[in-house]
N, C-alpha and C positions, 0 to 999 in steps of 0.2 A: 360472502360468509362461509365459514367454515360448516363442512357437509355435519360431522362427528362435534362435538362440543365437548365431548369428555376429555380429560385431561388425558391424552393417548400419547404422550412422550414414550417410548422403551425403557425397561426395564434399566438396560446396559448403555444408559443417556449420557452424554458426558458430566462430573461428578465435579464441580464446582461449587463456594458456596453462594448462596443467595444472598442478593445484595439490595437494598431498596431504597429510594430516593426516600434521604431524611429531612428532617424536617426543618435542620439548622443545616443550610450549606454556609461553609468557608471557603477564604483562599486555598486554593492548594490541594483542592480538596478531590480535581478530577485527574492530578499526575497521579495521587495516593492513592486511587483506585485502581485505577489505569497498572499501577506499578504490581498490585493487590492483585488483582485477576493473571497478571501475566504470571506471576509467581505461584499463586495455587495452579495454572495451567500444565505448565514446567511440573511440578510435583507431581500432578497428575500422570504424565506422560513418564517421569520416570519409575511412580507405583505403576505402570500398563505394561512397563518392559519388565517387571517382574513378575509379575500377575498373569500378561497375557490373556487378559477374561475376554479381551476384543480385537478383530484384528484390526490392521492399520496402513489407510491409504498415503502416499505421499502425492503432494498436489502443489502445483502455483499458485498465485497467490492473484493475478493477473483473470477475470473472469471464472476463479475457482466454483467447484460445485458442493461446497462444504456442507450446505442442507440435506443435499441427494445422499449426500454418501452417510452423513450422521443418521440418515432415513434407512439406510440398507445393512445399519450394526456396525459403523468401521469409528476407528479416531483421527482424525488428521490431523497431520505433521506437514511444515512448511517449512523445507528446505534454505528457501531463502531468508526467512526470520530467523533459524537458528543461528546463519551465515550472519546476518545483520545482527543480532545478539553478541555472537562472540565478536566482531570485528567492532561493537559500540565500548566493550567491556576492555580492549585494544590487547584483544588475545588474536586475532585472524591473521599475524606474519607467521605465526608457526603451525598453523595446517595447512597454509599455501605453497610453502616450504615443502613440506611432506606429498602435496600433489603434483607439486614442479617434481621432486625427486622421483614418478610414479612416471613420470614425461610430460606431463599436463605444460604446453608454453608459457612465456611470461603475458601473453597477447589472450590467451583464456581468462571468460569474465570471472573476476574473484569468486561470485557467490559460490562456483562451479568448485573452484579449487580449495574454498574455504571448507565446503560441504563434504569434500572428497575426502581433504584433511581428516574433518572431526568423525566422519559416520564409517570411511570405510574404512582408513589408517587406524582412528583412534576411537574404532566401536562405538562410537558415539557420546563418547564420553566428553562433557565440558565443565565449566564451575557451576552451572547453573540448572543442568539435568545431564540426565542418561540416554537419549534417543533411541528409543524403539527402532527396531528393523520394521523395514514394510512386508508388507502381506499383499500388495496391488499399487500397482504405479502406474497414476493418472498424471498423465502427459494432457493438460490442458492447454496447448498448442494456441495463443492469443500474441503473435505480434512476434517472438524470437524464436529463431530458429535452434537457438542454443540448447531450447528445452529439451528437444527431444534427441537430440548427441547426450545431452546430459541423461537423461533418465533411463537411454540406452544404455549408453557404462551402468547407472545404477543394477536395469534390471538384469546385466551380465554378474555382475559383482554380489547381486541376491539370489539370483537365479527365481525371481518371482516377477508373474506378469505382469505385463506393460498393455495400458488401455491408451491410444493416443486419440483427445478429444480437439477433433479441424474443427477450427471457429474460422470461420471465412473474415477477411478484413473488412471494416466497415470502409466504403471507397467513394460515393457518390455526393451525401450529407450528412450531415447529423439526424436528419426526420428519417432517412431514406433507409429503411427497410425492406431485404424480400421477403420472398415469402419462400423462394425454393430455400434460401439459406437457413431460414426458421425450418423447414420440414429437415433439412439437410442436419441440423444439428440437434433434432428433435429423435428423429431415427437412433443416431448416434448413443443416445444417451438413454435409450431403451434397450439397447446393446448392452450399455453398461450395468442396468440394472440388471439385466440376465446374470452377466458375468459376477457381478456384486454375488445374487442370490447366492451361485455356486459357491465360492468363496468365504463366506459368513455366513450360510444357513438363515439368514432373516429374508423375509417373504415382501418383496415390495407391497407397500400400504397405502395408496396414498394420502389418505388421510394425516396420516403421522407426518408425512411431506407438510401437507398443506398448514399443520401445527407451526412445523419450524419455519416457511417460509410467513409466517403472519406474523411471529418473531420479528426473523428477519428483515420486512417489511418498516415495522415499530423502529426499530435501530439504522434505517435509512434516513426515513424520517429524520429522529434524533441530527443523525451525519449533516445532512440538508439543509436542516437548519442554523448548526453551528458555523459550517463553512461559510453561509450566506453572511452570516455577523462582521465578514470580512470587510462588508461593506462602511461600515459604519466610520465613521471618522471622530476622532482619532481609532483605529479598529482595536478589537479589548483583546486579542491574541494572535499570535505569530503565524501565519499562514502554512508555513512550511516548516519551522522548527518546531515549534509546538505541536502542529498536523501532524507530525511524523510520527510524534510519543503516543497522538490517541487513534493511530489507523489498527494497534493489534485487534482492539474486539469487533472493528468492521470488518476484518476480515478472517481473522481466527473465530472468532464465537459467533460471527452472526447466525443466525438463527435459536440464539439459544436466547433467554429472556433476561442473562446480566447484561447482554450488549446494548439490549433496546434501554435499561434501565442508568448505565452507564453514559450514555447522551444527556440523557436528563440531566443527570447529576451536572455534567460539564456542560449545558446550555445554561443552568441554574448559577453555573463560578462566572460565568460571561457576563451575564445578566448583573450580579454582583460588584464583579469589576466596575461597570458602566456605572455604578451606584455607588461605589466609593473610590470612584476614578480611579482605581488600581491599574491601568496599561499598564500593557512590557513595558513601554519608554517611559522616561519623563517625561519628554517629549516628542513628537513624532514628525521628525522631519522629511523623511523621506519615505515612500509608499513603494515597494516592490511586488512584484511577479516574480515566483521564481521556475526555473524548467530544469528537469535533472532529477538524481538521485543524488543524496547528500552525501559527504565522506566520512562514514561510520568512526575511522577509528581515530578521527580530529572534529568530529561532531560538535564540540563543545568550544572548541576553539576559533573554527569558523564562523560560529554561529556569534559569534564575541569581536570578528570582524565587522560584522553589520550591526551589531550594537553600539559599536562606538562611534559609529555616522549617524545614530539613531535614527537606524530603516528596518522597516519591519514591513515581514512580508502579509502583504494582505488578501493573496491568492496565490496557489502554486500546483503543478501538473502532477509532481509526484505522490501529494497524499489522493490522484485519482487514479492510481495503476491497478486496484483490483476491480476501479468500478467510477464511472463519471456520475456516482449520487448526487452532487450538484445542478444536475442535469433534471434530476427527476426521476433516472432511470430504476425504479425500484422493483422489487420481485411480488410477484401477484397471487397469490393464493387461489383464485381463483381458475388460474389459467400456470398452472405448476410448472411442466418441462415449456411449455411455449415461455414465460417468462423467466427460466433459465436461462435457455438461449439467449432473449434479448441482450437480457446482463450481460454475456457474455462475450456479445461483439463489440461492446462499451465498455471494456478494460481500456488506458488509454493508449499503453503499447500499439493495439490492435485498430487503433484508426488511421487513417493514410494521413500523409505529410498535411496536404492540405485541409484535412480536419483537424489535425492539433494546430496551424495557424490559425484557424478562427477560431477553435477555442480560446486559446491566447489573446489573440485580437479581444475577443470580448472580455474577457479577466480584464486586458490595461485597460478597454471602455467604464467596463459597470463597476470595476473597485476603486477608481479614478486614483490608476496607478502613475509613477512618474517615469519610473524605466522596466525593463526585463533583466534579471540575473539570470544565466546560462551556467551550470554547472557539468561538466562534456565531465563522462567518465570515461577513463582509458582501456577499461573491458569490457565497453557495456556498449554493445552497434544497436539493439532496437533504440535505447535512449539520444545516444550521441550523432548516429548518421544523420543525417539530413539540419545540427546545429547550427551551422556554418551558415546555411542557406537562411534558417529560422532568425538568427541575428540581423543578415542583410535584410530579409522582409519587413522583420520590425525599425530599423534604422532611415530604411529608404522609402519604403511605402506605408508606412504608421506615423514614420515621422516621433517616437519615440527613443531615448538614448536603450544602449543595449550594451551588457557587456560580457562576455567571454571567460570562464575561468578552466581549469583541466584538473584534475586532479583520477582518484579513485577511490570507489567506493568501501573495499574492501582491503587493497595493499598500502599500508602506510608507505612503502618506498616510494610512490607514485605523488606525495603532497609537499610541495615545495611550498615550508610557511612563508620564506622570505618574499620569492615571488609573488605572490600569490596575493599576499598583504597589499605590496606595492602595485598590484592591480587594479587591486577594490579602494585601495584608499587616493590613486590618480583618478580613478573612474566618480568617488563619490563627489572633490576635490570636484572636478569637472562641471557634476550635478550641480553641486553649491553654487558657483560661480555663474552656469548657468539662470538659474532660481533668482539669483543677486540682480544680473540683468536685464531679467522679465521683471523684475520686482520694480526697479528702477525704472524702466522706460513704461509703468500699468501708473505711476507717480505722478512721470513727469507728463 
């Protein structure tokens, strides 16, 4: 239970509007929300760059502390969803351009180059907002090392401090917890509150913590339960392309109380579907996992490959990069910076090899999938390293089909449709033929 009960949000809370579970849901009704909140967001941030009434942390998005800091007076800005924003909108070949010109390599991950583009080349200027400069650059260090090369250039380029928060990898199991690693990153973030106070003049509370993290809590929940739907057969949404469109309020607003109420809405379109058998597919013939980060700026067109083999994914690793809520792993009001931490070694960059094979492993068991889709990005090593291996595991010791594709998440120069096509559609081809064969000899 919450110590304080009064409504103790801050003054200077972030200014969104309230949204509440109505009383008639519709189709369509949680992208329109979803679409709804990112866009007062956006507006928001760019009334902050002119206003300046608060200042503004920059943060990952991978084990973020987005409670603690909305607790300590800041706003936060997520580098890598603007990067994902403009490269969805198929604006991201001409900031990468401008980063390459800066000497950035063609082999640097886009989000890096897209970011550099739009924030330090072009002020942050893009169609869809203005970006605030930061005021504090929280390096939440979970799983790539690229972060903190990255936020170094930033804090050269702003000349504003850099907090680098070590999340120790999670290595032994998924239960498998220490305890030096929770003090270890507990410490840390007592640090941060110090530095916070100096910087924004607000007074750590915890109380106000424990508000947003009971939030927060509410809108895991929500996440938890939708993902789980996956299970269902025929499943009522797309695991991985649809997951993608509703991860902004898990990880941009959670703890604020549109996110927790935004679940709802979209567990209530699910529940809907099942009830006027609305599925993605007509049919659903084929059941996917997918692993990767998708390719922003042909998002739609890929995503139009596996539609036309009518395969829908019904579990996938990327909508759990800021956090493996599927898992359970929620934030606890009760237990404030200790249950930060936890979260935060359950981003899923930040699990060792052999913990994302069994997560995997279990997604093909418990969503009774038929194969793995691999999508290796070509600047992206926390995601893509160890793919190669994660295919042969699934092929040879799963005894599951698996199959391979490359592309990038942020350079269109990097997506060969031709290829790429001819991949998925020999691979699905395959499947079919397989499925025809089990089918035939379960007959005769």
């Amino acid at each position: 239970m919450i110590e304080d009960k009064r409504s103790i949000e801050p003054e200077n809370a972030t200014k969104l509007p309230h949204i509440e579970l109505p009383d008639e849901i519709k189709l369509g009704m949680g992208r329109e929300t979803q679409r709804l909140l990112n866009k007062h967001y956006y507006e928001y941030l760019k009334e902050l760059k002119k206003t300046k009434e608060k200042p503004v942390a920059y943060m990952f998005v991978g084990g973020n502390l987005v409670e603690l800091m909305r607790t300590m007076g800041f706003e936060v800005v997520y580098p890598e969803i603007t990067s994902l924003t403009v490269a969805i909108r198929h604006a991201s070949l001409d900031p990468i351009l401008r980063a390459e010109e800066l000497g950035y390599g063609l082999d640097v991950c886009g989000y890096v180059k897209t970011d550099i583009g739009v924030s330090v080349v072009g002020e942050g200027k893009t169609s869809f907002t203005n970006i605030p400069k930061p005021d504090l650059l929280v390096c939440n260090f979970s799983g790539c090392y690229v972060y903190i090369k990255w936020w170094e250039a930033l804090a050269e380029f702003y000349g504003c401090p850099l907090f680098v928060f070590d999340v120790p990898y999670m290595r032994d199991g998924m239960n498998t917890v220490y305890k030096e690693d929770i003090e270890y990153m507990t410490t840390q973030l007592e640090e941060l509150i110090g530095l916070s106070e100096k910087i924004s003049g607000v007074s750590y509370d915890v109380n106000v913590l424990k508000k947003y993290l009971t939030h927060a809590r509410e809108a895991e929940q929500g996440w938890y339960d939708v993902l789980h739907m996956g299970k269902y057969e025929p499943s009522p949404f797309d695991a991985y392309f649809e997951a993608v469109n509703w991860m902004f309020p898990i990880n941009v607003l959670r703890g604020l109380p549109q996110a927790a109420t935004f679940y709802q809405i979209v567990k209530a379109e699910l529940d809907l579907r099942i009830e006027k058998n609305a599925y993605p597919l007509k049919e659903e013939k084929f059941r996917t996992v997918v692993e990767g980060v998708p390719p922003y700026p042909h998002y739609r067109g890929f995503w139009d490959l596996f539609k036309s083999w009518s395969a829908v994914s019904v579990a996938a690793t990327y909508p759990k990069v800021g956090g493996v809520f599927d898992l359970g792993i929620f934030h606890d009001p009760n237990a404030p910076l200790e249950s930060i931490a936890r979260y935060a070694l359950y981003a899923y960059c930040n699990l060792s090899f052999p913990l994302r094979n069994q997560l995997i492993a279990s997604y093909l068991k418990d969503y009774n999938a038929d194969c793995l889709i691999i999508h290796g990005i070509k600047s992206c090593r926390s995601f893509t390293a160890g793919q190669g291996d994660l295919r042969d595991y699934v092929i040879n010791e799963l005894g599951y089909p698996a199959l391979y594709i490359e592309s990038d998440h942020q350079d269109p120069r990097y997506y060969a449709e031709a290829q790429i096509k001819n991949r998925v559609d020999a691979f699905f081809e395959s499947l079919e033929h397989r499925k025809m064969i089990k089918t035939v000899k379960t007959v005769s």
